[in-house]
C-alpha positions in Angstrom: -12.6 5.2 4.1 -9.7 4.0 1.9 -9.9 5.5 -1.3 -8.6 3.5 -5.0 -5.2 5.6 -4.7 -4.3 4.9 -1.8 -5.3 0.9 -1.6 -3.4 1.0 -5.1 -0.5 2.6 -3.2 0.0 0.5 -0.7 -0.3 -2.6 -2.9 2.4 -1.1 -5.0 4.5 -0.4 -1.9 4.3 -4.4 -0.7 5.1 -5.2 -4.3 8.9 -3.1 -4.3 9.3 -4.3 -1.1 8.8 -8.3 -1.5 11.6 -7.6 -4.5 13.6 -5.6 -2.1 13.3 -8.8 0.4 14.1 -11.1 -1.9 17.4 -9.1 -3.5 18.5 -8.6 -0.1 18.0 -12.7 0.5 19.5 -13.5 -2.5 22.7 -11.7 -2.2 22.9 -12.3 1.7 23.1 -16.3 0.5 25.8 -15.4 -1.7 27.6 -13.7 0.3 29.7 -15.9 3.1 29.2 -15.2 7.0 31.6 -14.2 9.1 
């Protein structure tokens, strides 16, 4: 059984960590490769 909290949670936690993806993304393209 899931309860509100914890479905709230973990929707919160995808949330941060799609921006997280993203910022890393964004500042690996700006960054040049070895």
């Amino acid at each position: 059984m899931v309860t509100y909290n914890t479905a709230f949670e973990q929707r919160q936690y995808m949330a941060i960590s799609l921006k997280a993806a993203k910022f890393y993304l964004e500042k690996a393209a700006m960054m040049p490769l070895p």
